[in-house]
N, C-alpha and C positions, 0 to 999 in steps of 0.2 A: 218624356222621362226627366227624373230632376236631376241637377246635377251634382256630381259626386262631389265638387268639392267649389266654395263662393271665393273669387278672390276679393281683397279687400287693400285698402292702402295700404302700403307702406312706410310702415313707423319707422326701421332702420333699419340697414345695410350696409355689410362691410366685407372687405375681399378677406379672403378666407387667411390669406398669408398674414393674416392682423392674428391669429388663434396661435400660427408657431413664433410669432414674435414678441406676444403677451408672455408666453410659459418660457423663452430665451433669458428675457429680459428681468422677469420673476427669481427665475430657478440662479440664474448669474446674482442678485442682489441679495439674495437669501446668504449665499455663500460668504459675499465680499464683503457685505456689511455687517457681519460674525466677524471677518477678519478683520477690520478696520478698528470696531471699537474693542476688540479683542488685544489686540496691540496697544491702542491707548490706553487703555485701563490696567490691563495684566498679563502685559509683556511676558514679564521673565517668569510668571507662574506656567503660561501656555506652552513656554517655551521648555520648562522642566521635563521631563522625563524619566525613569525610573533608575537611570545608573546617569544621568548627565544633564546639566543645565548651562545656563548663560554663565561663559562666551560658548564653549564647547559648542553647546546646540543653541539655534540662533534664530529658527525658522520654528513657524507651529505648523503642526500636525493640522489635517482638517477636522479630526474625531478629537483633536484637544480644546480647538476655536471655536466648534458648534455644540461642545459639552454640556458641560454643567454650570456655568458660572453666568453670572446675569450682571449687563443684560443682555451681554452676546447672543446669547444663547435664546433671548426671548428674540431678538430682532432674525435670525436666523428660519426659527418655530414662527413666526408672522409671517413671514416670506415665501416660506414654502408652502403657507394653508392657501395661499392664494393662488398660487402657484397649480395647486390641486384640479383647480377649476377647468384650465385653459391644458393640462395634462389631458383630464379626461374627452375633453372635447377633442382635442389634435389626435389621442386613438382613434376615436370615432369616425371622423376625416379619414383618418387614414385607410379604414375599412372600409368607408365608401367609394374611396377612390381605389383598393384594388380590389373589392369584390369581383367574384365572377362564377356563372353558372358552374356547379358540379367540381368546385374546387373549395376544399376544409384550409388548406391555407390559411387564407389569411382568416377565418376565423380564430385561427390556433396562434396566429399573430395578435390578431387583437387582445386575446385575450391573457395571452402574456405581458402586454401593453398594461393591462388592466391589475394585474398582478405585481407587478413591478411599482405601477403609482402605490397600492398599498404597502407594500411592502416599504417603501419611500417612507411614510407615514410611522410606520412600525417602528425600524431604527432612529426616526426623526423625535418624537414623541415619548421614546422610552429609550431613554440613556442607557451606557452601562452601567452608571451607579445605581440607576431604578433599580436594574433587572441585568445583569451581565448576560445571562444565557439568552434570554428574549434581544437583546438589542443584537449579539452576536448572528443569532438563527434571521432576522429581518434583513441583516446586513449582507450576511450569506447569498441568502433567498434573490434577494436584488441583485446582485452580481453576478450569480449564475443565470439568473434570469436576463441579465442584459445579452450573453451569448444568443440564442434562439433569437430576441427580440434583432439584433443586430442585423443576425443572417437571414431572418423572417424579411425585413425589411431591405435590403439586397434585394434577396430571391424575385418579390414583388412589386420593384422600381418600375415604376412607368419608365417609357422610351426617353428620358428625357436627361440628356447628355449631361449636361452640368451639372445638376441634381445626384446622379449615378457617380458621375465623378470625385464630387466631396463628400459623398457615402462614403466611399471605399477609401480614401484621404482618413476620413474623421475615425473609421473602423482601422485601418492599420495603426495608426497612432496609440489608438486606443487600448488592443491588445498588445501593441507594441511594447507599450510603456509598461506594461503589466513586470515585463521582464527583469528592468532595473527596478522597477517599486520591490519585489521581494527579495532580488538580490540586495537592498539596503535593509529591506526589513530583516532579512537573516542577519547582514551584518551588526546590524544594532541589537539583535533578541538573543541570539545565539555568541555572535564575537564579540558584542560589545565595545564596539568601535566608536571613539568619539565622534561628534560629529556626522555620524552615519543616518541619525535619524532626521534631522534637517536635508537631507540630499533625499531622504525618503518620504519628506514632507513635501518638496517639490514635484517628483511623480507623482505622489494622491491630489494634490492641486490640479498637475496636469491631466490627473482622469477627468475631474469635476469638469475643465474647457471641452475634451474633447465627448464626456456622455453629453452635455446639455448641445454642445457647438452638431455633433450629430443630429440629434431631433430640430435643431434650428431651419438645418435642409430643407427641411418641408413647407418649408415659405415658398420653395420656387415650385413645388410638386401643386398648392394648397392655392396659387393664382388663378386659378381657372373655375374657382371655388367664390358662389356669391353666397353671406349668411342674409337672410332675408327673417324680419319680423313683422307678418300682417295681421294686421285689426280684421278680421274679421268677426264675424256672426255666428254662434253656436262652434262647434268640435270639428276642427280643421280633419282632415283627413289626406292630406296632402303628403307628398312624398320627394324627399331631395331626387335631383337627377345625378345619375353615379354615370362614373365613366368605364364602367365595367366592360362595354360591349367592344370599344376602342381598344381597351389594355389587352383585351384579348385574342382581338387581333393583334395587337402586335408582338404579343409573346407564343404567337402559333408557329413551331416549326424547331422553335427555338431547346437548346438543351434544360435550360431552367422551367419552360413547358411542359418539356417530355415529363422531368423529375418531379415538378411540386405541382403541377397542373391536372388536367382531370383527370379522373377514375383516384383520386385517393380514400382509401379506403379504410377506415379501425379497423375492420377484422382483417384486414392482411396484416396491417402493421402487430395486431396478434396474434396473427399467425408467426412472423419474424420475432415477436418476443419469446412465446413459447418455443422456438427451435432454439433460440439461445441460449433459455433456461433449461434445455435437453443436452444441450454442449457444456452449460454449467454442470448438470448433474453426471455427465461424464468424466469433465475434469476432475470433479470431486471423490469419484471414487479410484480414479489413477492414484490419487495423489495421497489419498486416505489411506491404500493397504498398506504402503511401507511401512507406515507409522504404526500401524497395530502387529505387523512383523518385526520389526525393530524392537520391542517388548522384550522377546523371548530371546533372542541371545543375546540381549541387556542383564536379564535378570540370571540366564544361564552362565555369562562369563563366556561368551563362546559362541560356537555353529550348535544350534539347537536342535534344524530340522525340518521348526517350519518356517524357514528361507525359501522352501521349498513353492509355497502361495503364491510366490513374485511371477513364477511361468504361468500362472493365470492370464497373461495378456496375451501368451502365444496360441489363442483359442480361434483365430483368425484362420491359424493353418489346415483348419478342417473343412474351411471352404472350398477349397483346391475340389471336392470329393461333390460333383455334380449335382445330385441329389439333395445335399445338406444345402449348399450354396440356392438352389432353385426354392428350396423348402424356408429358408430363411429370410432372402427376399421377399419371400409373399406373407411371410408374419412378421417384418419390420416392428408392427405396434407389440406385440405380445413379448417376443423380444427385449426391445426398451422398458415394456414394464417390467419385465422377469428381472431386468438388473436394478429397478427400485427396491430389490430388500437389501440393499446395502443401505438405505436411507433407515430402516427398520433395524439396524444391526444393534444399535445403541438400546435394544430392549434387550438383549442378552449379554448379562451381567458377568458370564465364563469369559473369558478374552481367548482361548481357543473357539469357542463357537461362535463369541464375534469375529476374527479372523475366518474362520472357512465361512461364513456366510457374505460377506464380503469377500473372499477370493470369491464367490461363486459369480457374484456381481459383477465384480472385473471381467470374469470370462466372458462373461453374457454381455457386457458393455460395449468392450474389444469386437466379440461377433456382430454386434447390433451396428454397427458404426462402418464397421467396412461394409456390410452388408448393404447401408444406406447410400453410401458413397459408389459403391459398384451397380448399384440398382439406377443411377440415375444419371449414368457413362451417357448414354445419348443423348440427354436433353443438357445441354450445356451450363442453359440458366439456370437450372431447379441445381445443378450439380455445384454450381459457382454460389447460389444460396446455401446449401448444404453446411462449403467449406467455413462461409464467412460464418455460420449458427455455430462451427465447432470453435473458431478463433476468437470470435467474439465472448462467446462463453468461458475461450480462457481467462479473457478480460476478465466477464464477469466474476472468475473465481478467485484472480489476484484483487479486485474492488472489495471483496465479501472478506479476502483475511484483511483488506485493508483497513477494510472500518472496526474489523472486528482484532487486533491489533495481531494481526499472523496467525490467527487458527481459523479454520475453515469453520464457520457452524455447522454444518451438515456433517463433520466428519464423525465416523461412529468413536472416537476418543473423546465425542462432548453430549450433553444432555443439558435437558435447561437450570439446572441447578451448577454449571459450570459455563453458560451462557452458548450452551447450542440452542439452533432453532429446527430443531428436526421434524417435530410434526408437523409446522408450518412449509417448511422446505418436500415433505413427500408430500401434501395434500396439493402445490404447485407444480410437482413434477409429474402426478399422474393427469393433473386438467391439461400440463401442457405436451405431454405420451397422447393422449385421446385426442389432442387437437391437432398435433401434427402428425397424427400417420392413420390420419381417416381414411377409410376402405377407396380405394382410387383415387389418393391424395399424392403416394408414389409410383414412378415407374412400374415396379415389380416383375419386368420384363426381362429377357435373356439376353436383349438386340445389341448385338455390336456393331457399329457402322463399318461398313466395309472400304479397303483401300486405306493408301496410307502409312507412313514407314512407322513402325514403332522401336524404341532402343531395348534392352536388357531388363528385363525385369528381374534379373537378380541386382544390377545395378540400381534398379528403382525402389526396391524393398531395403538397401541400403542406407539409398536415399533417406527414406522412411524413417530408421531405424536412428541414424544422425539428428533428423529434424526431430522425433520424438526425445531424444536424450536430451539435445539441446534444450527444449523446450522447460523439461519435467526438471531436469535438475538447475537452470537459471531463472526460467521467466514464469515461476508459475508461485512465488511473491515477490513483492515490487523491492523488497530490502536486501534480497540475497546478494545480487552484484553490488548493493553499497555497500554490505558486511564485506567483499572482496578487495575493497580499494582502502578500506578503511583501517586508519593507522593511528586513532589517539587524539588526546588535544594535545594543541588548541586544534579548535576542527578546520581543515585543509584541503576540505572536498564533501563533498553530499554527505548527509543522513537521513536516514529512514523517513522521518517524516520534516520537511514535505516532499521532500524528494522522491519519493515512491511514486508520488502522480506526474510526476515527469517521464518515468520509468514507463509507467503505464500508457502516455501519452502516446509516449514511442514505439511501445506496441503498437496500439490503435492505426498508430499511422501507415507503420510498415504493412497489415495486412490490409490497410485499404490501397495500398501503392501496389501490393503484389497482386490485386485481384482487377485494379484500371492499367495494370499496369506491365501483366503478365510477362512481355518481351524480353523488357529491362531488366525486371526482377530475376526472369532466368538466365540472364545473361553473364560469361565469366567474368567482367567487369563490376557486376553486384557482387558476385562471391569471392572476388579479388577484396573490396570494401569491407566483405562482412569476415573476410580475414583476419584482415585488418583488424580490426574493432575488437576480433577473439584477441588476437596479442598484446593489444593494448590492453583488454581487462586481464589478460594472466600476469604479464611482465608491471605492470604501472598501476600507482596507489592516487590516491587524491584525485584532481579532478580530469587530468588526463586517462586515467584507469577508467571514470566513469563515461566521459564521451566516447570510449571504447565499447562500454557497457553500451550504449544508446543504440550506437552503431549496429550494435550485435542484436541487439533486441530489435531493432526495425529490419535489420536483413532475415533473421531467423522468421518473424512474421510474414515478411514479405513472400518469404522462401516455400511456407506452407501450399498455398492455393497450387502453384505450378507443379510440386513434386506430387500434394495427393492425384491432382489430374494427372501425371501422366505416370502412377501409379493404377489406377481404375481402368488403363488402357489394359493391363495382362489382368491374367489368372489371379484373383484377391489372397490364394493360399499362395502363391510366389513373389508376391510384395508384401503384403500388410501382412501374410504371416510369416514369410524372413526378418523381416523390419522390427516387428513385435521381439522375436527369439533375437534378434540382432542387440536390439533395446533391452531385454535383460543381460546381455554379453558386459554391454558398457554401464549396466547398473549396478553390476557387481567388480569392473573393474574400477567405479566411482567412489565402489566401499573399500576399494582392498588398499587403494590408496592413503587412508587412513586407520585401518585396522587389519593393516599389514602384522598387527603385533599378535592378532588370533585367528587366525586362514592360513592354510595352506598357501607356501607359494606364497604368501604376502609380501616378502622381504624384496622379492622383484621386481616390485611396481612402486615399494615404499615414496612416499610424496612425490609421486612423477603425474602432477594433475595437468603441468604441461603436455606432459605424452596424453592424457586422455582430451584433451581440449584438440590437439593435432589430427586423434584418429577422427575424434566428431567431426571436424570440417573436412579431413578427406572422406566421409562416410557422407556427406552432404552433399562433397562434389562429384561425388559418385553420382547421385542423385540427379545433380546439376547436369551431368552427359547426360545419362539415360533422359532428361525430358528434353535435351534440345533437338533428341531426335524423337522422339514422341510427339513432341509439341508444335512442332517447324510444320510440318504439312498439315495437320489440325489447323494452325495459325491460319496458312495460307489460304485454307479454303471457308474458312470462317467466318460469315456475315458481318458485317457491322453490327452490334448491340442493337438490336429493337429498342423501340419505347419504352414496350412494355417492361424488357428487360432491365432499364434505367430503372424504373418504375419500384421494379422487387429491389433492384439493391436498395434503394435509398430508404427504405422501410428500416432496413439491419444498420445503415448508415444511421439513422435518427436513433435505434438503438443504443448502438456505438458511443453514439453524442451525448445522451443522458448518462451511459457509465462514465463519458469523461469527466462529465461534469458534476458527478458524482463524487468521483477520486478528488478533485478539486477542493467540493466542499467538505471533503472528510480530510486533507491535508490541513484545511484550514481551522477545522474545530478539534484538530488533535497536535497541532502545534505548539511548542512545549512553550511553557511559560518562563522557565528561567527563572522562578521568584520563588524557589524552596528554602524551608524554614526547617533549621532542626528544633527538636523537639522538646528543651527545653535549655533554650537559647541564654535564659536569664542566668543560670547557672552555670553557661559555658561548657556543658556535658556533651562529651560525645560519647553515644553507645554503636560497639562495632561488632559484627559478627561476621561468622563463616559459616557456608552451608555448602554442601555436594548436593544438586538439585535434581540428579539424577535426568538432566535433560527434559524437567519439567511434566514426568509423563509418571504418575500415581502408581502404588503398586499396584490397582487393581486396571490399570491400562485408562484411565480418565486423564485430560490435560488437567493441569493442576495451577494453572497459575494464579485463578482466585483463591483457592485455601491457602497459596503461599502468602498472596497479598495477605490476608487479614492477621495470621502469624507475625508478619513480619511489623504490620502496622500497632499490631497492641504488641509487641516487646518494645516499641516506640526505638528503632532502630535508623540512626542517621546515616551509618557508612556498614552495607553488607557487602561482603565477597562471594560469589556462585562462581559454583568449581562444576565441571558436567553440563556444560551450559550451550553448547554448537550444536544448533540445531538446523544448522544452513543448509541440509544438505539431503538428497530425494528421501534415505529412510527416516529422517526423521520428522520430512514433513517443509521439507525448507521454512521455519519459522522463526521468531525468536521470543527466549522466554521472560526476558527483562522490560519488552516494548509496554504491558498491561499495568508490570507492576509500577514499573518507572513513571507514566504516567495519571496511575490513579495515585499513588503514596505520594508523588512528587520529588522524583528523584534525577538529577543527572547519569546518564547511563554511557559507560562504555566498556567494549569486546572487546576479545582478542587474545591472542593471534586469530585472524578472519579463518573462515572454513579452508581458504586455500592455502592454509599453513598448515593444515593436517593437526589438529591435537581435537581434544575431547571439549577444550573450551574453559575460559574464565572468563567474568565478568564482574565490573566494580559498578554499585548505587550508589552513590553519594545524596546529602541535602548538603554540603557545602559546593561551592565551584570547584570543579578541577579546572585546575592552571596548565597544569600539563602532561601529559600522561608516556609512557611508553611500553611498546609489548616488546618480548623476549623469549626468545626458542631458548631451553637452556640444553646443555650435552644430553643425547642421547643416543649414542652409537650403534645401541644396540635393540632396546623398545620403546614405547610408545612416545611421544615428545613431549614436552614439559611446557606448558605454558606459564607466562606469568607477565601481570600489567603491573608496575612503576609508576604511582600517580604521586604528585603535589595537591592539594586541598588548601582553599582557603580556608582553615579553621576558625573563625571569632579573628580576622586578622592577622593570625598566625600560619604560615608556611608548613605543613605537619607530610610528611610523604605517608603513604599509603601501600603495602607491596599484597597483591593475591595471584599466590602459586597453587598450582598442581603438582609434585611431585610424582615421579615414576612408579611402575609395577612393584610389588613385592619381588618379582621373577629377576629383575635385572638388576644385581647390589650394585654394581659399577656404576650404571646411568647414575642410580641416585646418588651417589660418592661424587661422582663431578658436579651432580646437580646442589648440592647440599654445598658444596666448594663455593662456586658461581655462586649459589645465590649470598652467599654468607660475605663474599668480596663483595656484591652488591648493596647490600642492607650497609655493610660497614664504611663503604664509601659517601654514602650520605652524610651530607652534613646537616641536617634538618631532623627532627625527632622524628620516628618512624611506628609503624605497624604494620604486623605481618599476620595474615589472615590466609593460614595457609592448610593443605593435606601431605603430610608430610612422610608417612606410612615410614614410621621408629616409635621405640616404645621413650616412655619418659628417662630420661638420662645415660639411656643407653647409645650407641652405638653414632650414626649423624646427627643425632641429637645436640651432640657436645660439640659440631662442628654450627650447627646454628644457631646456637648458643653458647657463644664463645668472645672471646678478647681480639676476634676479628670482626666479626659479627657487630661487637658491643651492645648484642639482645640479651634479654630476657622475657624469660618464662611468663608467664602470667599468672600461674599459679601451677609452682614446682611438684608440689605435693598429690596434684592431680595425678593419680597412679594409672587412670583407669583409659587413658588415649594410647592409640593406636595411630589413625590418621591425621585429625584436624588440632590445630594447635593455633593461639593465639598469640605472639611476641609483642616487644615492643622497647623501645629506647627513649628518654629525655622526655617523658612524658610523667606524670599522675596517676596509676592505675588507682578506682577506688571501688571497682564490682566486677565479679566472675561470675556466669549463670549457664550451665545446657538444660539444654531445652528441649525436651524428647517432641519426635516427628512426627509421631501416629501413622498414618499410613501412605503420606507423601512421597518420602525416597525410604533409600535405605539407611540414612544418617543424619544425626542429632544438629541441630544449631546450636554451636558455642557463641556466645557472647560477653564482651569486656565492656567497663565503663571506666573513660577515664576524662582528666579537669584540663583544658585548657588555663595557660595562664599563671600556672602554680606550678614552682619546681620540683625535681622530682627528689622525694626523699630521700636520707640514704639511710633512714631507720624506719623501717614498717612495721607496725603491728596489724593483725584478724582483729577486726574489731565487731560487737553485733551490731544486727539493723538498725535497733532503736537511738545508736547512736551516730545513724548517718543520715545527714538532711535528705530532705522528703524529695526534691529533686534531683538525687543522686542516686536513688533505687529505684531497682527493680519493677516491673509490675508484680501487684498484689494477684493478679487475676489469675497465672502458674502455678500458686503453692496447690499442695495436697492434690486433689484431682484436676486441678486445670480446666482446661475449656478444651472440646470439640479433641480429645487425647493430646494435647502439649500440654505438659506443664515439666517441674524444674524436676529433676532426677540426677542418681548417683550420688551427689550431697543432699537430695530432697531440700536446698535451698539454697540461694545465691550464698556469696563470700564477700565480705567488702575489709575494704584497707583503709587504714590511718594515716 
C-alpha cells in the first residue's frame, strides 16, 4: 500500500510561541508609533477635543492618534495589516490546541477570534470621518465580541497554571477598567469637565495593553507547538498533531466540563431561546393592556369602565377547579398560542376591540404560565428552566424598549408605520409555541412528590402578588427607577441612557444568583438588603437612590425563582390566582396614588408611594416565610445539580449573555451626542413652544411619538415644553416620551417632578445646554399637583431661564390661586430674562391671568390680543419677541402647539408694532409648509397665519 503521506526536508521550523509574539509585538507598534509621531507632529491638534484643548486636555485619545491625520495614521494602518497575519494564524493555534471530540466550543471560539480580527480591519480602515456609522458598528462589533472571546478562552485554558493565571489577571483588568473609562467618558460628554477626557484617554490606552497583553498569553500555551515547513513531492496531506485528547482529559470531571463540554447542542440552545421569546411574548402582553386601558379614562376624564380588563390576569384562579387545571396542563401549546392574538390586536383599528382582544390574551397568558410552571413541580430542572425563560424574557422585554427608545414593538399601541415589528414578533412567537410545548416536551402530569413541610399558600400567592407588582411597575424598563432619582441639571446621578444597561445588567445578575443560588437569595438577610435598596430608591435622588435602585433590581430578580417554586408547591388557583387578584389590589392602589383627584377614596392614599413600596416588600416577605418552609426540606433532600442539569442552564445563560451584550451596544449607539445645533443659529433665533402631549398616546390609541417628532422638526423648534408627559408608570406603559424625540431632533432633555412625585408630568427639549435646571411641586392642597421645571439655557452665550408649568384643574379655583401666586414670585424673582411655556386653565385677562402677568411677575403676554386661549399661554420678559404661531394637532392629542420667536442679543423694545411677513427676515419666520392646508392636518389656525413684531 503507498503511503499516505512522503516526508521531505525541512526548510524551517519555529516554536509556535514565535506566532503570539509576532502579533504582541505588531499589535503594540501599530499603537505606539501613531502615538509617537502623533505627538511630534500634532500634539495640541490630537490633544483638542470638542469643548477643551491644551493645557486643559493634555493626553490623546486613541481614536484621535490612529485617526485621520498622516502620517500617524498611515504608520498605525501598516502595523496592523501585518499584524493580520500572525492574528489569524494564533486563532488557528488556538483551535487546535483546544479542540476536542463532540464539543462546539471552541469552534464557537474560534470563530469569534475570526470575527473580531475583521472587525479589527473594519474600524481600522474606515475612520469616522470616512463613514461615522460604519467605523462606530466595527468598533462596536469588536468590543462586544472581545467578551465571548475572553470567556471562550478561560473556559478552554489548558491545565496550565501560569497561563490561567495571567488570563484572568489580564481579563479583570480589562473589564475592570471599562468602569472608569465611561465614568470619564460620561464626565466629558455629558458634564463636561475639563480635563476629563485626558484621564479617559489613559483607560482606552490601558484597554489596548491589556486586549493585546491578553492574547500575548499564548506564547506559554503555543510552546509545545513546532510550525514545520517541508519540501516535499506532490500535495502534502498531512495533518498537525493537536492536543485535544490530553485537554480532555484533563477538563473530565471538571465544572467547566460538565458546562461547555460534550453534548452541546444548537437545537437546545434553541430550544432555550424559543422559551425566552415565550417569556418575552408574556411580558409584552402584561405590560401592553394597561396602556390600551389607560386610553379610556384619559379621554373620559375619569373611571370609564373598562378598568374593568385589568382582572384579566386573575384568570389563574380557575385553576383551583380540577378538571380545568388537568385539561390545561395537557394543552399547554394551544394555550400559548390562543394568547398570540394579542400580537394580532394591532389589526383592529376600534381601541375597544383592541382592548378586549388583548384582555382575552392576558387571560390566556396568565393561565398558560401557571399552568406550565405547576406542570413541571416535579422535575426540578425543567421547572428551574421554566423560571429562568420567564426572567430572562423580562430582560428580553426591557432590551426591546431599550433599543426601541421605551415602547415595546409588539405592543398593540404600534404598527409598522409607527415603528412596531409585529408581524415579524408573531411569526417568532408561534415557531417558538410549536417548539417549546412539542407533544411530550412537558410534564403534563398531576404528580406531586410526596413528604415534606410545605408553608401557606396564602402567604405564598402574596408572595406572588409583591414580586409581580414589583416587577411590573419598576423593572420592566431599564429608565423608570432613573426617572425616580432624577432631579435636574447639572446631572448628579444616572440617566436613561447608558445607564439603562447597567440597570439591566443587574437584573441579569440577580436572577442568575437566585437560581445558583437559591438558599441565600431566600434568606431574611437578602430581604433585609433588598429593603434596603426599596428605601433608598423611595427616600434618596442622584446616585445614592440609584444604587438603591440596583440593589432592588437584583434582589427582586433574585427573589423570582424561590417564591415561584415554592408557589407550584400548593393548589395554582391558591397562589398564582390570589397573587394575580392581589397584583391588581396594588395596581390600582399604584394609580390612586396619583389620581387621587378622580377615584373614589383617592384623597386617602393621595402621594403615599412610600406606603405602597412598604406593603410590596411586606407582601414579598410574606413570600419569603412561606418558602423557607417550603423550600428548607426540598433543599435538604435535593441532589446535587446533575451535569446534565449544568448543561440546560448554561444554554439560557448564553442567552442571557447576548441580551447583555446587546443592552451594551445599544447604550453605546444611542448615547447622546451633546453637539445640538439650533436651527437657525446665524440669526440667533430661538423658536419656543408648548404642547399638552396627552402622554404621547394618539386619539385613536397609536403611540405617537414619530408624528410628534416630524411636527416638531419642520416648525424648526429649538426649546419645546410637554405638559401630560409621565409615563413612568404600569398604566401607562412605564415609558418615556421625550427619549425618541430628544434623540432623533437632537435635543437635551429633562423631566420632572419624577413619577414619584405624583403629577401628570412636564418636560423641557432644549438645542441649547441647560446649565441648570430645577423641578417644583407648586400648592395644591386640594387637587391634582402642579408641576413645573426652572431651567437656565445657554442661549448664543447668553443666560436666558426657561419656566414649563402645569397649572391645576378647572375644579380646584384655590389650588390655582396659590399656584398662579408661586409661580409669579418665581418668574419675578429671576434676574435673567425668562420664558414661560405654560397651561395655565384662565381666559385672556381675566381672572389669574393678571396675577401672571403682572408688576410681580414683570411678564408679558405674547400676544395680548389672542382672545381665543383657555389653557396654554406663552410669556416672557427682557427678551425680543418677533413671531407668534398655533398650530393645530390633527389627531395627536387633544391640544394645539403654540409657538413664539424671539432674538437673542437685541433689547427688548418698549414700542412695538404688527408688522407683515414680507417685512421680516427670512430667518426669523415661520415655516411656509403650515399655511392654508398644512401637511399630514397641522397647519397655522385661528389667525390662519403667524403674527410677527417690530
Amino acid at each position: 500500500m503507498a503511503p499516505r503521506f512522503k516526508d521531505g526536508d525541512a526548510v524551517v521550523s519555529f516554536n509556535g510561541k514565535w506566532v503570539a509574539w509576532t502579533h504582541t509585538i505588531f499589535a503594540y507598534a501599530a499603537f505606539f508609533s501613531a502615538l509617537i509621531v502623533g505627538v511630534a507632529l500634532h500634539y495640541h491638534k490630537i490633544v483638542q477635543n470638542e469643548h477643551y484643548g491644551y493645557p486643559d486636555e493634555w493626553f490623546p485619545s486613541v481614536s484621535a492618534t490612529i485617526g485621520d491625520r498622516y502620517p500617524e495614521r498611515s504608520f498605525f494602518q501598516v502595523f496592523i495589516a501585518i499584524t493580520s497575519g500572525p492574528r489569524f494564524v494564533l486563532v488557528f493555534l488556538w483551535y487546535v490546541l483546544t479542540a476536542r471530540p463532540n464539543s462546539t466550543l471552541p469552534k464557537i471560539v474560534a470563530g469569534v477570534g475570526i470575527f473580531r480580527t475583521l472587525t479589527c480591519g473594519g474600524w481600522t480602515y474606515v475612520t469616522s470621518t470616512d463613514d461615522h456609522d460604519w467605523h462606530d458598528i466595527f468598533m462596536i462589533s469588536y468590543l462586544v465580541a472581545t467578551l465571548p472571546w475572553t470567556l471562550g478562552c478561560l473556559a478552554l485554558s489548558p491545565n496550565n497554571r501560569r497561563a490561567v493565571k495571567y488570563r484572568k489577571i489580564m481579563a479583570s483588568l480589562f473589564f475592570g477598567t471599562l468602569v472608569p473609562l465611561i465614568y470619564y467618558f460620561i464626565q466629558h460628554k455629558v458634564h463636561k469637565v475639563a480635563g476629563a477626557y485626558t484621564r479617559y484617554a489613559f483607560f482606552e490606552w490601558s484597554l489596548i495593553l491589556f486586549d493585546v497583553g491578553f492574547d500575548a498569553i499564548t506564547a506559554l500555551d503555543f510552546e509545545g507547538f513546532e510550525l514545520v515547513v517541508r519540501d516535499v513531492k506532490g500535495m502534502s496531506r498531512g495533518q498537525l498533531k493537536t492536543t485535544a485528547d490530553s485537554v480532555l482529559e484533563k477538563e473530565k470531571g471538571k465544572p467547566v466540563g460538565n458546562t461547555f463540554g460534550e453534548g452541546f447542542f444548537w437545537a437546545e440552545i434553541l430550544d432555550a431561546a424559543c422559551d425566552v421569546y415565550n417569556g418575552f411574548v408574556f411580558w409584552t402582553i402584561v405590560t401592553g393592556l394597561p396602556v390600551l386601558v389607560w386610553y379610556f379614562p384619559l379621554w373620559h376624564m375619569g373611571i370609564s369602565g373598562y378598568e374593568v380588563a385589568i382582572a384579566a390576569v386573575i384568570s389563574p384562579v380557575f385553576l383551583a377547579i380540577p378538571s380545568l387545571r388537568y385539561a390545561a396542563i395537557k394543552n399547554l401549546r394551544g394555550l400559548h398560542l390562543l394568547s398570540l392574538v394579542s400580537l394580532l390586536a394591532y389589526k383592529f383599528q376600534d381601541p375597544a376591540n383592541r382592548l378586549f382582544v388583548t384582555a382575552f390574551a392576558l387571560a390566556t397568558t396568565c393561565a398558560a404560565w401557571t399552568a406550565t410552571f405547576f406542570a413541571e413541580r416535579g422535575n426540578t430542572p425543567r421547572l428551574e428552566t421554566r423560571i429562568m425563560a420567564w426572567g430572562i424574557g423580562l430582560i428580553m422585554s426591557v432590551v426591546a424598549k431599550f433599543a426601541c427608545s421605551t415602547n415595546n414593538p409588539l405592543w398593540p399601541i404600534m404598527h409598522t408605520e409607527n415603528g412596531g415589528w409585529n408581524k415579524i414578533g408573531l411569526a417568532i412567537a408561534i415557531v417558538s409555541v410549536l417548539r417549546s410545548y412539542r407533544p411530550n416536551f412537558t410534564s403534563g402530569g398531576d404528580y406531586m412528590p410526596a413528604g415534606g413541610k410545605k408553608g401557606s399558600s396564602l402567604l405564598a400567592g402574596v408572595g406572588f402578588a409583591g414580586l409581580m407588582f414589583a416587577i411590573v411597575s419598576l423593572l420592566t424598563d431599564s429608565s423608570t427607577m432613573i426617572s425616580w432619582v432624577w432631579e435636574g441639571y447639572p446631572v448628579r446621578g444616572p440617566i436613561a441612557v447608558p445607564h439603562g444597561a447597567v440597570t439591566i445588567f443587574a437584573m441579569g445578575a440577580g436572577l442568575i444568583f437566585g437560581v445558583f443560588y437559591p438558599r441565600v437569595a431566600g434568606s431574611w438577610t437578602a430581604y433585609g438588603l433588598g429593603s434596603v435598596g426599596a428605601a433608598l430608591l423611595t427616600y434618596y435622588h442622584h446616585w445614592t437612590g440609584y444604587y438603591g435602585a440596583l440593589i432592588f433590581a437584583f434582589y427582586i430578580m433574585a427573589a423570582a425563582p424561590f417564591i415561584i417554586t415554592s408557589c407550584v408547591r400548593h393548589s395554582p388557583g391558591s397562589t398564582f390566582g390570589l397573587g394575580f387578584f392581589l397584583y391588581v389590589f396594588l395596581l390600582l392602589f399604584h394609580v390612586w396614588v396619583v389620581a387621587y383627584a378622580f377615584v373614589p377614596g383617592g384623597p386617602l392614599v393621595r402621594e403615599r408611594t412610600d406606603w405602597l413600596m412598604i406593603t410590596t416588600m411586606l407582601f414579598i416577605g410574606a413570600g419569603v416565610f412561606s418558602a423557607a418552609t417550603t423550600n428548607s426540606s426540598r433543599t435538604r433532600k435535593h441532589k446535587p445539580v446533575s451535569p446534565n442539569s449544568k448543561r440546560q442552564r448554561s444554554y439560557y445563560i448564553y442567552v442571557l449573555a447576548a441580551l447583555q451584550l446587546l443592552a451594551v451596544s445599544i447604550a453605546y449607539l444611542r448615547f447622546p451626542t451633546n453637539d445640538y445645533t439650533p436651527h437657525h443659529k446665524e440669526d440667533k433665533v430661538v423658536t419656543a413652544g408648548i404642547w399638552t402631549v396627552h402622554f404621547g398616546l394618539d386619539n385613536n390609541m397609536w403611540a405617537a411619538e414619530r408624528r410628534m417628532r416630524d411636527v416638531l422638526g419642520e416648525l424648526e423648534l429649538d426649546v419645546i415644553g410637554f405638559l401630560e408627559s409621565d409615563n413612568q408608570r404600569i398604566i401607562m406603559g412605564n415609558k418615556d416620551v421625550t427619549q425618541y424625540i430628544a434623540e432623533d431632533l437632537g435635543y437635551y432633555a429633562d423631566f420632572g417632578p419624577g413619577p414619584n412625585k405624583h403629577t401628570w408630568g412636564s418636560a423641557l427639549l432644549s438645542k441649547f445646554p441647560i446649565v441648570n435646571s430645577t423641578h417644583h411641586l407648586l400648592p395644591s392642597p386640594v387637587g391634582e399637583l402642579a408641576p413645573a421645571i426652572h431651567a437656565t439655557l445657554d442661549m448664543y452665550g447668553e443666560m436666558i431661564d426657561v419656566v414649563v408649568f402645569h397649572s391645576g384643574q378647572e375644579e380646584d379655583p384655590e389650588d390655582r390661586r396659590l399656584q398662579s401666586e408661586y409661580l409669579s414670585n418665581l418668574m419675578g424673582s429671576s434676574p435673567r430674562p425668562l420664558i414661560l411655556l405654560s397651561y395655565l386653565v384662565t381666559k385672556p385677562l381675566e381672572g389669574n391671568y393678571n396675577t401672571y402677568v403682572s408688576e410681580v411677575s414683570h411678564m408679558k403676554d405674547i400676544d395680548p390680543t389672542d382672545w381665543d386661549r383657555w389653557c396654554e399661554y406663552i410669556l416672557f420678559k427682557g427678551l425680543k419677541r418677533t413671531g407668534y404661531a398655533r398650530v393645530s394637532r390633527d389627531t395627536i392629542t387633544d391640544t394645539e402647539i403654540q409657538v413664539g420667536k424671539f432674538v437673542i442679543g437685541e433689547p427688548e423694545p418698549e414700542n412695538e408694532m404688527r408688522i407683515p411677513e414680507e417685512m421680516v427676515p427670512t430667518g426669523r419666520r415661520f415655516p411656509a409648509l403650515f399655511r392654508g392646508d398644512g401637511v399630514r392636518g397641522h397647519r397655522y389656525h385661528v389667525f390662519d397665519e403667524p403674527r410677527y413684531w417690530q
